[in-house]
N, C-alpha and C positions, 0 to 999 in steps of 0.2 A: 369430467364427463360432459359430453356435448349432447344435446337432442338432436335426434334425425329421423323427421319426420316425412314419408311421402318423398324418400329419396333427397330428401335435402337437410341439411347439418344448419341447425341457431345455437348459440349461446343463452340457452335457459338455464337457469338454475331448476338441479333437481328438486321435485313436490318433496315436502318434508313427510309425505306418508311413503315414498318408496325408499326413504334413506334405509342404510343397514343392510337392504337385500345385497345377496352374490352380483355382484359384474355379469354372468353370464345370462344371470335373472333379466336384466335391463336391457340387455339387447333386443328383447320382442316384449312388447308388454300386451299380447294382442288374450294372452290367460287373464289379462286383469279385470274386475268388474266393468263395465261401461260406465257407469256409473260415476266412474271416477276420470275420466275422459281421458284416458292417455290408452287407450287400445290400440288406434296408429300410429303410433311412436315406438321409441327405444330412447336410451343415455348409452353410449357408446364412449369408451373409453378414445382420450384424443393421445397422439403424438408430435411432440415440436419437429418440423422439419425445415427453421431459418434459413440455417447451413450459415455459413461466416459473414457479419457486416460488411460491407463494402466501405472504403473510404469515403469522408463524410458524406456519410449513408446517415440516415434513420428509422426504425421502423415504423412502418405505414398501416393502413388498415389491413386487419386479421381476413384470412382466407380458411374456409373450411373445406375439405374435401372429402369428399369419402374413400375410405379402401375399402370394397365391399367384399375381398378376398378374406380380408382381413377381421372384417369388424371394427378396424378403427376410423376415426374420425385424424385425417394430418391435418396438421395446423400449422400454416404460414403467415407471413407476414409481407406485405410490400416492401420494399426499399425506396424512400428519397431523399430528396437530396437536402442537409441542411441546409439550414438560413445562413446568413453572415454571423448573427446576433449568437446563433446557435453554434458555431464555431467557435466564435470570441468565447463566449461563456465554455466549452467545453475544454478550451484551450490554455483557459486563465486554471481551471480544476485542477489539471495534469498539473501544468506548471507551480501551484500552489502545492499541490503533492509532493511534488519532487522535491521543491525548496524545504519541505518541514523532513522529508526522510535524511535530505543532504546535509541538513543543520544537527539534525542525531546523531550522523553519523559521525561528524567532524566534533562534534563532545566526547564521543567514545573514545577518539585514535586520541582529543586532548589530554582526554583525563583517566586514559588509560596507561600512565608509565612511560617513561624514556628511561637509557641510560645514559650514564655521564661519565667517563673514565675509570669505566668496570663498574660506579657505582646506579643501583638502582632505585631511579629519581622517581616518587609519588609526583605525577602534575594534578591532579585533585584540586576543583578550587579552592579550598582551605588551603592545599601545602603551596597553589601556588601565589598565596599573600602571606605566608609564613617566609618561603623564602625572599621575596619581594623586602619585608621586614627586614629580615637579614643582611643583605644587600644594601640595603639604607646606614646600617650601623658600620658596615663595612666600610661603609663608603666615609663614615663620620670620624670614625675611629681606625685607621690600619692594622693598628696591633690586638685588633680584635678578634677572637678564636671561637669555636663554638663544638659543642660536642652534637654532631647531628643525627638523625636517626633516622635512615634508610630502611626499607624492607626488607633487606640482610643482616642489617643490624648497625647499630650507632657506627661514626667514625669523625675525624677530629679535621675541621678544618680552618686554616686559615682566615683571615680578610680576603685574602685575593683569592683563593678556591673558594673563599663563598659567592663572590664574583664571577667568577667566571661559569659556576652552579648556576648564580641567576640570567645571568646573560646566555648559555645553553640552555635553559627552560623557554627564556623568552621566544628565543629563535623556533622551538621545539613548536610551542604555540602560535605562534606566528605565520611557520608552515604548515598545521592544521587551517588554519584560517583561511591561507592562499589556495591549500587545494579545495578548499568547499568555493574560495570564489573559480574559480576554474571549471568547477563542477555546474555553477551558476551559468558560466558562461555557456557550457553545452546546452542547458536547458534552453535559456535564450536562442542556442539557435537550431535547437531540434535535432543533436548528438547526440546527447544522453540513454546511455544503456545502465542495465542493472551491474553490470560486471564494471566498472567505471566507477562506482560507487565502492567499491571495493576494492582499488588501484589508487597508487601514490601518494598514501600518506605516509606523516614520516612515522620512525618508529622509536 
């Protein structure tokens, strides 16, 4: 609610003895005791009318105006233009946004699954220093076998299929990495869309 008094709109706050009345109570308070000093007034209900910021734009001092068709009070804003400072700082925001959404997103696609010759490989960071583990034994021992357990169910592999398990995860991981730098790079140069974020990673 705004006050408009004598045809002109301030930024009062309402007296705490007319809180609670109707809206349409406040538009004339001229029934009110004198007494109470608000007979040439009203609180009239306001409306925002910004309308879209403009490119480093900022909002400026508040504008009131009346609609006396209406009974409302619109309410605008100046547009100017920001500082450098004001730039920098709004520019580092987005860009720190971006970076922690694109970092989420690239854990997801990591440690959301791959598959590996039909089978379907957990990349979880637990399975993937389980297989890493693996890998190492393999690599110490060749004739070493292991019975492994997939999210379809156990199966039997080799030294060198466990090898090649670990070396397809790596890669798997690896490509999650390069597309979040990739994604990095847009950011950096003012590419970056939402649907981008959602494109090319591996599966």
């Amino acid at each position: 609610m705004v006050k408009v008094e004598n045809g002109k709109a301030t930024r009062v706050d309402l007296p705490d003895f007319l809180k609670g009345l109707a809206p349409e109570s406040l538009l004339d308070l001229s029934w009110t005791d004198p007494a109470l000093g608000v007979q040439g007034s009203g609180w009239w209900p306001e409306e925002n009318a910004d309308g879209e910021l403009g490119a480093n734009k900022k909002w400026g001092v508040e504008v009131l105006t009346l609609d006396t068709d209406r009974n409302v009070v619109m309410v605008t804003h100046k547009q100017v233009n920001m500082t450098a400072a004001e730039k920098a700082e709004r520019d580092a925001a987005i860009a720190a946004d971006w970076k922690q959404r694109i970092a989420d997103r690239r854990y997801q696609a990591e440690t959301g699954g791959t598959t590996i010759n039909d089978m379907p490989i957990d990349t979880g960071r637990d399975s993937q220093g389980l297989i890493t583990g693996a890998a190492l034994q393999a690599l110490i021992d060749p004739n070493y076998s292991l019975h492994w357990k997939t999210s379809g169910g156990f199966v039997d592999l080799t030294a060198q299929q466990v090898l090649g398990v670990a070396s397809a995860v790596r890669a798997f991981v690896q490509a999650c990495f390069n597309r979040e730098s990739d994604l990095l790079d847009a950011v950096a140069a003012g590419t970056i869309t939402a649907e981008m974020l959602e494109e090319g990673w591996p599966t």
